[in-house]
C-alpha positions as CSV (number, residue, x, y, z in Angstrom):
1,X,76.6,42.7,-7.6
2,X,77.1,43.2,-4.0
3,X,77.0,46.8,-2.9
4,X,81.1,46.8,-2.1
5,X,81.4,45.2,-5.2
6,X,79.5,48.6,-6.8
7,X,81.2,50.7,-5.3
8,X,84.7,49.3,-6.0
9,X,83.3,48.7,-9.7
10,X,82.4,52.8,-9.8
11,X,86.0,53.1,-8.6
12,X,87.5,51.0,-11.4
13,X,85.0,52.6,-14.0
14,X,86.2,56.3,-12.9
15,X,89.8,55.1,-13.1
16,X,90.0,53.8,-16.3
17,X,87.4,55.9,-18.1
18,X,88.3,59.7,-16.7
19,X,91.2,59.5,-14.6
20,X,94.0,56.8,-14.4
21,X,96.0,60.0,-13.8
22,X,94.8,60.2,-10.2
23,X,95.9,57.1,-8.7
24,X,99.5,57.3,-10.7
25,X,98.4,55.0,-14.1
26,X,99.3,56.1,-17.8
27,X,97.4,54.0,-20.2
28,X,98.4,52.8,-23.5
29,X,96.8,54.0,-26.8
30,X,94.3,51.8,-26.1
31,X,93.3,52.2,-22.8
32,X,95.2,49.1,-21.2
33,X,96.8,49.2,-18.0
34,X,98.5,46.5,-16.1
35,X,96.1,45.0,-13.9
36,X,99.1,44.7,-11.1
37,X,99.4,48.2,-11.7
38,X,95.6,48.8,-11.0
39,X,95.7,47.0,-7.8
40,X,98.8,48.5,-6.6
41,X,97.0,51.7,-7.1
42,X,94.3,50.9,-5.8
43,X,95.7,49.8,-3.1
44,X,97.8,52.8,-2.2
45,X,94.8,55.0,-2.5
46,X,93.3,52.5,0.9
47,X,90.9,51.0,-2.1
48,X,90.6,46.6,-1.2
49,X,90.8,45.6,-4.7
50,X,92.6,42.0,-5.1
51,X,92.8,40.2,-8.3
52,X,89.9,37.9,-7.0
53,X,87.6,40.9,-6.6
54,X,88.5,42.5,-9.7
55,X,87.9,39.1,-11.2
56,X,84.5,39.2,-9.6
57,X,83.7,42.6,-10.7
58,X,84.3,42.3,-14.2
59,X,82.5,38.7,-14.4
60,X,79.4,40.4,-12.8
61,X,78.8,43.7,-13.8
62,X,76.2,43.4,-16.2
63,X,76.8,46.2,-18.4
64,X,80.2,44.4,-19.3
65,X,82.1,48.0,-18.7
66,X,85.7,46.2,-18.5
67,X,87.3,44.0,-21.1
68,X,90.9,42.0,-19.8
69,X,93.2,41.1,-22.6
70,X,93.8,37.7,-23.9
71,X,96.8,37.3,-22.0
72,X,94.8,38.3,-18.8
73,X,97.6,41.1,-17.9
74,X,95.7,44.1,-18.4
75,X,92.5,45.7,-18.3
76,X,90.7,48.2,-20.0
77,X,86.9,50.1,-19.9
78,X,85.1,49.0,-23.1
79,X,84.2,52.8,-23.6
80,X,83.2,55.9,-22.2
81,X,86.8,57.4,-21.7
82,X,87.0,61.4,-21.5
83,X,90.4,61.1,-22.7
84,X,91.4,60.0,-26.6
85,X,91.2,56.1,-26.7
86,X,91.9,54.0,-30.0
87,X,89.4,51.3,-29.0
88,X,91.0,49.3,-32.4
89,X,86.9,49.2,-33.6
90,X,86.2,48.6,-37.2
91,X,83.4,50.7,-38.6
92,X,79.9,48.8,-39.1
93,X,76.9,49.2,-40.6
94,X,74.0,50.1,-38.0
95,X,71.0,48.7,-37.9
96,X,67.9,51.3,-39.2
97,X,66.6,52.4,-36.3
98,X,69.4,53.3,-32.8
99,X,68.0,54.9,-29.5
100,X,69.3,57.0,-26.9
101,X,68.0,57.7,-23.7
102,X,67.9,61.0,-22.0
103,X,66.3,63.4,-19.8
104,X,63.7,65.5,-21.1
105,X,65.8,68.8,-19.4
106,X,68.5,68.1,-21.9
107,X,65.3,68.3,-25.1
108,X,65.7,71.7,-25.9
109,X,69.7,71.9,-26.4
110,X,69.6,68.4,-28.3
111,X,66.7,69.8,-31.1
112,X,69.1,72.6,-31.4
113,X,72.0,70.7,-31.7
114,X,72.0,67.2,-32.0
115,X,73.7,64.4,-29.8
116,X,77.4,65.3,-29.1
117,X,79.7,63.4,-27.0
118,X,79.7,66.0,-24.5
119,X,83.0,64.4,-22.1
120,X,83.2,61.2,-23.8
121,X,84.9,60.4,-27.2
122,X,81.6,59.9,-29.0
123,X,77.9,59.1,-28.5
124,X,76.4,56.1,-26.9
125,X,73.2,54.4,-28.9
126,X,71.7,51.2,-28.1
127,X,70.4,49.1,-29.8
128,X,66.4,48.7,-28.3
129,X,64.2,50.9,-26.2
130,X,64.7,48.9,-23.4
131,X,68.4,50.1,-23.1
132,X,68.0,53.4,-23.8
133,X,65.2,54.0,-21.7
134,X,67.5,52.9,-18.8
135,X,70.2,54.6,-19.4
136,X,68.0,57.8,-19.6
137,X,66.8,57.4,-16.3
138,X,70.3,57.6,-14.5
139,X,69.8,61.4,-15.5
140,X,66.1,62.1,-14.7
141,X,62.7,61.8,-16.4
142,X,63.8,59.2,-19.4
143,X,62.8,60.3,-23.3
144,X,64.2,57.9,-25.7
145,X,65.4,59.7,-28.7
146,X,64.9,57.5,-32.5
147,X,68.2,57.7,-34.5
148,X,67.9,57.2,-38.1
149,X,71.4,55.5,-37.9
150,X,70.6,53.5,-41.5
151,X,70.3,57.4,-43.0
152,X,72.9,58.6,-41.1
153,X,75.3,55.2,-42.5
154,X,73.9,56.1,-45.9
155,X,75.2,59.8,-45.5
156,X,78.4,58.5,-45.0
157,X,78.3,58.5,-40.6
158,X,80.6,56.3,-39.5
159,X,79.5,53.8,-36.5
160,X,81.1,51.1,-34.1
161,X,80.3,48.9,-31.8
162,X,81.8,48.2,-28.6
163,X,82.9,45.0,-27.1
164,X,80.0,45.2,-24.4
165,X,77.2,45.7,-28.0
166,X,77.1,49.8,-27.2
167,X,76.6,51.6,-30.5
168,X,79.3,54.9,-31.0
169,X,79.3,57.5,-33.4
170,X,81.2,60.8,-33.2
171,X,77.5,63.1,-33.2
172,X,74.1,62.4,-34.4
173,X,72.9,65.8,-36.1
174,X,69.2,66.8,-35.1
175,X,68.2,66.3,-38.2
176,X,68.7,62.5,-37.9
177,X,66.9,62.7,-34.7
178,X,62.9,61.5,-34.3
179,X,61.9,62.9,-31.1
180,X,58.5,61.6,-29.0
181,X,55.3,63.2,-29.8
């Protein structure tokens, strides 16, 4: 994506995920918003978002962060939010074997704790390395953490997966946990 596409996708992403609140928006138990709506807030906040960029920006980001309904009315972020969301995801088994990617300051407090949501609704695994090793790199030197998610399913854990593939669970307790040598 083009850099103003980025930065209007960051704006979008903040929007829908923290604070709809700040630019006037109340979203439904499910996250939705009117995409009108968005734009007209948007808009009022001196933000160029059109339907034809927001069009754009959900085509191309390539995380997939935004999902518009079937009716093409409304928009919502696929996960993430900081505020209570009913995604409407059925629980599914996990594969064995879930990552997630940190940053090797944040070792200590997860061996003591385990993974918590922190200011999301639940956890973020991915499915390969690859992912996760990304993702752990937005927040400094990248670990990848092994989740025994199979165990953890087995134990009665519950997991989902997002419309963009992102793996959630409500915590992962350390002792599910396979840290790097």
């Amino acid at each position: 994506m083009r850099t103003s596409l980025v930065t209007l996708s960051k704006f979008i992403s903040f929007v829908l995920r923290h604070q709809p609140e700040s630019v006037g928006l109340t979203p439904d138990a499910g996250g939705w918003v009117a995409i009108d709506d968005l734009i007209a807030a948007a808009q009022q906040q001196g933000v160029p978002l059109d339907r034809a960029v927001l069009d754009a920006i959900v085509a191309q980001n390539d995380k997939q962060r935004f999902a518009v309904s079937d009716d093409g009315l409304r928009i919502r972020a696929n996960q993430g939010h900081s505020f209570p969301v009913d995604l409407d995801l059925a629980p599914l088994t996990p594969p064995e074997f879930l990552y997630h990617g940190t940053a090797t300051r944040f070792l200590e407090s997860i061996r003591e704790q385990g993974l918590r949501p922190g200011s999301r609704q639940q956890v973020h695994l991915s499915s390969n390395e690859i992912t996760a090793t990304a993702v752990g790199q937005r927040h400094g030197k990248p670990v990848v953490l092994t989740v025994l998610a199979g165990h953890m399913f087995q134990d009665g854990f519950l997991f989902y997966r997002s419309a963009n593939g992102v793996w959630l669970t409500d915590a992962v307790p350390a002792a599910y946990l396979r840290f790097p040598a």
